[in-house]
N, C-alpha and C positions, 0 to 999 in steps of 0.2 A: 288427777290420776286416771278417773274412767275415760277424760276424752284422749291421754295419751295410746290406751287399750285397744280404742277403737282406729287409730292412727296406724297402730302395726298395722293392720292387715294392706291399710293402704301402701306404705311402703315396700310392706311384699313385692306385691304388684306391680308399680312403678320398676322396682329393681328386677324383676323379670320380664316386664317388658324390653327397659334400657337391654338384658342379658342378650334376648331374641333377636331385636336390633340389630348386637353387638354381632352376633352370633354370623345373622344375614348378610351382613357387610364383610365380615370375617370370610364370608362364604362365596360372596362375590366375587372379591376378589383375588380368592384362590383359582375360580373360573374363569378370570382375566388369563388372556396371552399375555407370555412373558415379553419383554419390550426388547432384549435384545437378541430371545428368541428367532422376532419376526425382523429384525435389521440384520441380522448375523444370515438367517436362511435367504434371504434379499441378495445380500451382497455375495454369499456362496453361489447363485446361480448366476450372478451380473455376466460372470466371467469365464462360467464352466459352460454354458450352452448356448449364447447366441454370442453370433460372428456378426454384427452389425450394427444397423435401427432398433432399439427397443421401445416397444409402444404400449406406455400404462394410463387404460381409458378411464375417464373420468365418468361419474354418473349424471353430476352436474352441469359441470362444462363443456368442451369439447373437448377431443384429447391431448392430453399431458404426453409433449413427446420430448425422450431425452435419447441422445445420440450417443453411443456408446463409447463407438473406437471412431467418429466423426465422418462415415462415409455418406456421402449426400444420396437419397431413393434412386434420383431420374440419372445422375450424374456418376457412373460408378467410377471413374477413376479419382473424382475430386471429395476432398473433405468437403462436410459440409459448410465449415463457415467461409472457405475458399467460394465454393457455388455461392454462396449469398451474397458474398462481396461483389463476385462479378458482376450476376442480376442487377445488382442495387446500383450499380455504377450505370449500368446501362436504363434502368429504369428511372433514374435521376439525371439522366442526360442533359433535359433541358433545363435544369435548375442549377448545373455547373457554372460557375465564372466564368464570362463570355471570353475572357482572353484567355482562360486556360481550352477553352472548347475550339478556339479557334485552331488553336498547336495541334488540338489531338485528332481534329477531323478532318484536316492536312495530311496523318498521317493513318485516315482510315481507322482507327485506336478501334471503334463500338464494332462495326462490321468484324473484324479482326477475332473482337471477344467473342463474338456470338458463336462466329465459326470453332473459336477456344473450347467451347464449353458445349456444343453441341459435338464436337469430336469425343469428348472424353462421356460420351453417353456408350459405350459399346467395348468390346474386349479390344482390348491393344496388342500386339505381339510388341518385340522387342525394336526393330524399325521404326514403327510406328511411337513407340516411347522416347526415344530418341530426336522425332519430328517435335513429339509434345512438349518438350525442356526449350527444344529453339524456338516456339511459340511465345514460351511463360518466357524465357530471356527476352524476344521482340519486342512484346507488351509491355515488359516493365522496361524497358530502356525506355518506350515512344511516352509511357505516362513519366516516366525520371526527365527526361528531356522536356519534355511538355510544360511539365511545374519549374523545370529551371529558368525556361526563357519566358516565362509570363512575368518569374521574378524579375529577370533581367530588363524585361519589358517597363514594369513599375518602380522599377529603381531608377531608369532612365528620363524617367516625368519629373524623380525629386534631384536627383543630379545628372545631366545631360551628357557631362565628361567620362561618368562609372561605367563606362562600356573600354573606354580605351585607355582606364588606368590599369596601367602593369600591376602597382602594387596600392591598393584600396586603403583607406585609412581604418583605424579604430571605429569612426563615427560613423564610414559607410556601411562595415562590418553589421557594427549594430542595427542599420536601417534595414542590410539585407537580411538580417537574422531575424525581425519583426514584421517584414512581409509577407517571411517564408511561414511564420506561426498563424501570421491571419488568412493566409491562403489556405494554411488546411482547416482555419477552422471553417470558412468558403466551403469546401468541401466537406466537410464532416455535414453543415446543416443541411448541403443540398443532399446528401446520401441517404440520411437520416432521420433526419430531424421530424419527417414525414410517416416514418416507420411504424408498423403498426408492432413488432418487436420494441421498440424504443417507445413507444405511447404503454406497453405493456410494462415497460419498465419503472416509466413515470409513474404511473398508479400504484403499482407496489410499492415503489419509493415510499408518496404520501403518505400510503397506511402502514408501514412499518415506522414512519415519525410520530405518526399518532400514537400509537401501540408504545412506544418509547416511551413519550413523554407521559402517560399515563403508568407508566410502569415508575418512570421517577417518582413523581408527585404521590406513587402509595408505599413507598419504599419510609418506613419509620428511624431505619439507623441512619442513613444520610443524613449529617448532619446538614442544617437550613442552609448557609451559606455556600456549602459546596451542593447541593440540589437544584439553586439557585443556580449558581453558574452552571451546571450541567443542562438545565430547562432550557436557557439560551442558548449553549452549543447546537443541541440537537435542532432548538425553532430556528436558529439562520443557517444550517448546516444545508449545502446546495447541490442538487442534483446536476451535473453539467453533461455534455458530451464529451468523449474521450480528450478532442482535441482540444480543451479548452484547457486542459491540466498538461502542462508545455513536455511535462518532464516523461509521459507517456504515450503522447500519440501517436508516434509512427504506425508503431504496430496496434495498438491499441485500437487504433478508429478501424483497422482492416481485420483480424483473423486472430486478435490474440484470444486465449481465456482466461481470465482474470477479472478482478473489480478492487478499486484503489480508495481508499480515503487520501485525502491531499490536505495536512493538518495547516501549510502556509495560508490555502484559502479556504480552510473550513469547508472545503467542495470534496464532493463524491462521484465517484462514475463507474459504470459496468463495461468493460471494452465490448467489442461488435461479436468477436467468437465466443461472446459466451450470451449474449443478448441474441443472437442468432441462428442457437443452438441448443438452450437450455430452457424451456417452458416456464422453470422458478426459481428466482436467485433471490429467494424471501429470506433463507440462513442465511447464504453471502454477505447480504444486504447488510441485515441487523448485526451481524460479525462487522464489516466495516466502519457502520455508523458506531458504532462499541468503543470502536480505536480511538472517538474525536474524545474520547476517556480516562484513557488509560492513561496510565503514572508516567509514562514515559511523555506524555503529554503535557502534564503537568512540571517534570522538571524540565522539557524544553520552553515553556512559556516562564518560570520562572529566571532562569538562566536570559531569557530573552528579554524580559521586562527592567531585569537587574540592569543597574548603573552601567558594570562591564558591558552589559550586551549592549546598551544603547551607545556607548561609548566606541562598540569594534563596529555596530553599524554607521556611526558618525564618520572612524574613521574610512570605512569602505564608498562611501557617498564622494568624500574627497579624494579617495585614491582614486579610483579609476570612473565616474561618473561628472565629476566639475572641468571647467576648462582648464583648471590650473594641477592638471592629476601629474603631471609630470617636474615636479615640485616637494618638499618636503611639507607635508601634511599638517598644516596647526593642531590637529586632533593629538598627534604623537608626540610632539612636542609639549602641549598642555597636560593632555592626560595620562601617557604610558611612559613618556620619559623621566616626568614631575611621579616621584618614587610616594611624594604623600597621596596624590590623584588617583594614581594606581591605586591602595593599597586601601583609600577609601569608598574606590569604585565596590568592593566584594562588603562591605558593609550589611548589605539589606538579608544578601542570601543565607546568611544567618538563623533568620528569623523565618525559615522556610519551613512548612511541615506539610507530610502525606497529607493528601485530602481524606484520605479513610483509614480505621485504625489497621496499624502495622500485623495485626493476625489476622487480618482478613489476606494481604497480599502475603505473608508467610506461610498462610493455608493454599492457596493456590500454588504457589513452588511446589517442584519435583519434589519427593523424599530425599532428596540427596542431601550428603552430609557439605556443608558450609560452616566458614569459619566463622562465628556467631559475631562476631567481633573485631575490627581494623584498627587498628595506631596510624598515629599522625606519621611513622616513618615506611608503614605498609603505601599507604596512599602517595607520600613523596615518590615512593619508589615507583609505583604505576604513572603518575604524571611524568617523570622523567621517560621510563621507559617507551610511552607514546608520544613524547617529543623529540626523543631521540630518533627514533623510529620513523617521523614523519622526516626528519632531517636526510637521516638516510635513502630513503624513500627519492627526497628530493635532487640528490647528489647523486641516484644510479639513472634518474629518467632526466637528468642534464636540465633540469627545473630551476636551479638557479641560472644558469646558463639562459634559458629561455626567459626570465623574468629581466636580465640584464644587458641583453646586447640586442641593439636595433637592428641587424640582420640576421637572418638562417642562410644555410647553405646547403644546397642539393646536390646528388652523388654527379653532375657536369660539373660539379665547383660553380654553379651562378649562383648568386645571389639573389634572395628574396628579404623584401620588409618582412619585420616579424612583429605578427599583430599580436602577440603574449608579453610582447616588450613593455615593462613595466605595467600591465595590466594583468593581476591576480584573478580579477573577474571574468575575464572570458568574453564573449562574445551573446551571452544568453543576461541580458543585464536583471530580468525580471526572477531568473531561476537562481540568480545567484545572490541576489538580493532577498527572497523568501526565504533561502535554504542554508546560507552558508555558516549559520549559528551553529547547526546540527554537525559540523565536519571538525575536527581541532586538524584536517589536513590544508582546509580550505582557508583558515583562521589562522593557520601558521604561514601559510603562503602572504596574507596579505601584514599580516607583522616584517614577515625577510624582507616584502617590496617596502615598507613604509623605512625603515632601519636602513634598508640600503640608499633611501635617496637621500636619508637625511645625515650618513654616516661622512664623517670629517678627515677620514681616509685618504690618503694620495692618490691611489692607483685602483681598477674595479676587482685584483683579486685581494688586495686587503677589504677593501670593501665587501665581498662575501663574505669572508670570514667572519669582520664585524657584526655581518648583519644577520649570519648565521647564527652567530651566537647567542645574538641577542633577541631573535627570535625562538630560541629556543629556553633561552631562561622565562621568556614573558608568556609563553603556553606553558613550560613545568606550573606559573602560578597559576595561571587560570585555571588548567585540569585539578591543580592543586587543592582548588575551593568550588569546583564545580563537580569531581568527578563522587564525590561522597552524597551528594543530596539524595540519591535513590533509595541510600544506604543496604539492605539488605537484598531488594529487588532495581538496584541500579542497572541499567541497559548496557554499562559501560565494557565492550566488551575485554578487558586486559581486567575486568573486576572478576567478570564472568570467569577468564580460563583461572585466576588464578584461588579459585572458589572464594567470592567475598561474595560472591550476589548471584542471583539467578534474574532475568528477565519475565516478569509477569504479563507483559501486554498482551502474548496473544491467550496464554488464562484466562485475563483477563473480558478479551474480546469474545471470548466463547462463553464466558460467566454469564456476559447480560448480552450478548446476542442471541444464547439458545431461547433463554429465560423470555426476550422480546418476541423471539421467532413464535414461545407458544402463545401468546397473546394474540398475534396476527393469526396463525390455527384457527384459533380459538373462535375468533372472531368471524371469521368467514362464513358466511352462509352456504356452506356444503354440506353433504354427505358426510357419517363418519369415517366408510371406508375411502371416501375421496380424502381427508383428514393424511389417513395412514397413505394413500398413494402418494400425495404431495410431497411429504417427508420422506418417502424412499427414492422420488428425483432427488431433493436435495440432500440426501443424504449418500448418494451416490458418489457424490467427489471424495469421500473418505472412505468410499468400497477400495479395498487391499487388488491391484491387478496381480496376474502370477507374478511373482518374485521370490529373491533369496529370503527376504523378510517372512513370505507368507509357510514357505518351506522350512524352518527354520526359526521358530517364535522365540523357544528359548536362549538360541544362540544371539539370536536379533535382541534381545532381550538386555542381552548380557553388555553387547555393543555399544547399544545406547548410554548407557552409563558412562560410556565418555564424551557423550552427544552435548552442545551446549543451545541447541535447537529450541528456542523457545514455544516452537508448535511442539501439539502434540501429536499421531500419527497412528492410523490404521484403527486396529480392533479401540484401543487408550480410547481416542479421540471418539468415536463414536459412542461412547460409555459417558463419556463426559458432558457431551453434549443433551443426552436422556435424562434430561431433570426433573425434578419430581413434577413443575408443571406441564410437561411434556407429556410425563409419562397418565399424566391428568388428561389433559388431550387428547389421548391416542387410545386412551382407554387400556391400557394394560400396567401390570403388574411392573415391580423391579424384580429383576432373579439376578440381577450381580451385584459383585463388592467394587463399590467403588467410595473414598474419602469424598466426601458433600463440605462444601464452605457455606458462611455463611456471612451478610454483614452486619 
């Protein structure tokens, strides 16, 4: 009893100290800036007071420059990433494909640009502007021209005759189609690949993969299995150059802004106008690497792994990639006609489940009201409806027409070979092959072609009919047992409008992109206020420009409610993305309401 007497007092103490503590921290911070305080007065000036370059100096580095409304310093008539590309073309000169350099120095191309872009250093009148369009038209016809006959140049090495065929086969198609993807990627590495923009990009890459995978590996709710597999997406998940991702590089290697996840090759890339242009694409970055995540990921890999999928890519390798494509398909015959084959193929997908529990991806959904619940005759009905729909789709762009008669015809009445003839795949065989799992347009198409060659029909318009229809029952099943797997947050969009699901991926991609992005913060060896500059570059692509939205919140407000937009947008999205580890990083307070998930 006396040594409990003597114990009070220490207690006291203890608990007044803990109090003082409490107290200090409590009192800190209150003295903290508010977080959206300082993003909200950020993005208010982005757009009320400068007309241009905005330049936010770093203390550490050198400076952080982010282009506003993209007008290049020296270059006042050109955007900036326009001025870069030019440069870069001219600065990579001699690391271009010798036969493409040969076309373009025939027709003067570099001298030409210089003079381009040293015109557009000074005020233009309206004469003068008019001179500048027939410049930009010049230039891209002599570089269009240039990259056509290099083509034509290396198509004549592998077939000698492909210059004087009238009408080119399927197989030349395909050769021309893959010298044209490796010629630009020729060009991408000589433009680039040297870049000290693009070396900048590289680096960030790595450390945002680090930051990633340590972020997995302390993550407690993940369950092992799916952690596991997420460890390995992100470790072979591949930084490329634009043009290396087929379905993007036009624009991409020259002046777009954007940056793309490519979930076919588990590859990543930042295009040139925004690697050209933006100092830090650290958000972007960890937002895209996000995507190789998300659920919409996971029911394409399952749908792709399934019997069925392997079963429509067996039959697709036959239809139009064998020599024997013009022919009734053993795959359809075996597996989609044999009604037991079919019906055993959708067996596995059964046994499908969310990689994380269903309230984590219910918590990220809109507040909107969804119908908590679908029947087997809901779902009928949506499958039908987007078969139907593709049917129709098919029958106004004359798609069956083009899938069945081995000529086209031009408004002189000549005739041309039609290279779509019995070929559902196209001319891009690598893009159609990655991707065509993701389309019930692209899946429907290659069902009509298989149905129609194999159909016992007389004549080719019973033959449509047949093959119409029965392309059209064999997608009602598919969608029939594929389009539920999302179930509440299914991508599908005929789920979406008719409120069964809301699409979570890019929630999703902002959950654990912001979350990785503070990590990478975090980790930098900067300044704190260089910290907070960082994050108002990148936070600057969700500053609100004038508009009806920013005029009009609650009207915008009200709009949206029929929006089926899986981003989120404006003030929302920048609230969203301030997470508590963020707001840890940056050193300030929360002062809004915003719902928090958790896993």
């Amino acid at each position: 009893m006396q040594k409990l007497i003597y114990l009070i007092p220490i207690i006291f103490i203890i608990k007044y100290l803990f109090f003082i503590q409490l107290l200090q921290a409590n009192n800190e911070v209150e003295s903290l800036p508010g977080c959206s305080e300082k993003i909200e007065k950020f993005c208010n000036g982005l757009f009320a007071t400068h007309s241009g370059n905005l330049k936010i100096p770093l203390e550490s580095k050198k400076d952080v420059l982010f282009i506003k409304n993209g007008l290049d310093e020296n270059n006042k008539n050109l955007t900036s990433e326009v001025s870069t590309y030019a440069k870069a073309k001219i600065l990579s000169r001699d690391r271009l494909p010798s036969d493409l350099l040969k076309y373009l120095n025939e027709a003067d191309y570099f001298n030409k640009l210089k003079t381009y872009i040293e015109f557009n250093n000074s005020k233009l009148n309206a004469r003068e502007r008019i001179k500048l369009n027939d410049r930009v038209d010049e230039l891209t016809t002599i570089w269009n021209k240039s990259f056509e006959m290099t083509i034509l140049d290396r198509m004549e090495k592998i077939n000698p005759n492909f210059i004087d065929t009238e009408n080119p086969s399927i197989d030349d198609l395909y050769k021309q189609y893959d010298l044209s993807t490796d010629l630009e990627k020729e060009i991408d590495i000589a433009i680039w690949s040297k870049s000290d923009n693009w070396k900048r990009i590289e680096e960030t890459f790595f450390s945002i993969k680090e930051n990633f995978l340590s972020f997995i590996n302390e993550q407690a709710n993940i369950p092992k299995q799916v952690k596991e597999h997420w460890l390995t997406k992100i470790q072979t998940i591949k930084l490329e150059l634009p043009s290396f991702l087929s379905s993007f590089y036009k624009t991409c290697s020259s002046t777009m802004k954007n940056a793309f996840y490519y979930p076919q090759k588990n590859s990543f890339t930042v295009c040139a106008g925004y690697f050209n242009t933006s100092s830090n694409v650290g958000l972007i970055m960890a937002h895209e690497l996000a995507h190789s995540l998300d659920p919409n990921r996971d029911i394409e890999a399952a749908f792709a792994n399934s019997a069925i999928g392997n079963n429509l890519k067996l039959l697709a390798n036959e239809l139009c990639f064998s020599p024997n494509r013009n022919s009734c398909p053993n795959t359809w015959k075996e597996l989609f006609v044999n009604q037991l084959a079919f019906n055993k193929s959708f067996e596995d997908l059964k046994e499908w489940t969310p990689p994380l529990d269903i309230k984590f991806y219910r918590c990220l959904q809109d507040d909107k009201q969804l119908k908590e619940t679908f029947s087997v005759q809901d779902i009928m009905q949506i499958a039908t409806m987007e078969a139907r729909g593709n049917n129709s789709c098919f029958a106004d762009m004359d798609t069956f027409l083009y899938l069945t008669k081995p000529e086209i015809i031009r408004e002189n009445w000549k005739k041309d070979k039609n290279s779509m003839y019995l070929n559902p795949c196209g001319v891009d065989k690598n893009k159609f092959e990655e991707s065509f799992l993701q389309s019930s347009n692209s899946i429907q198409q290659l069902l009509f072609t298989s149905a129609f060659l194999c159909s016992s029909k007389g004549n080719d318009a019973d033959k449509i009919r047949d093959a119409g229809n029965e392309a059209f029952e064999k997608m009602s099943a598919i969608l029939n047992k594929t389009i539920p797997l999302g179930g509440l947050f299914s991508p599908n969009s005929y789920m979406n409008a008719n409120g069964f699901s809301l699409d979570v991926s890019e929630k999703f991609a902002d959950y654990f992109g912001s979350r990785v992005f503070a990590r990478y913060l975090d980790s930098s060896k900067i300044s704190q206020n260089d910290k907070l500059n960082i994050f108002k570059v990148e936070i600057s692509a969700f500053c609100d420009p004038p508009s009806l939205e920013a005029m009009y919140p609650d009207e915008s407000k009200a709009q949206k409610e029929f929006s089926l937009e899986p981003h989120s947008r404006g003030k929302q999205r920048r609230l969203e993305v301030l997470n508590p580890e963020l707001q840890k990083v940056l050193q300030c307070k929360k002062d809004f309401l915003m719902k928090e998930c958790s896993l």
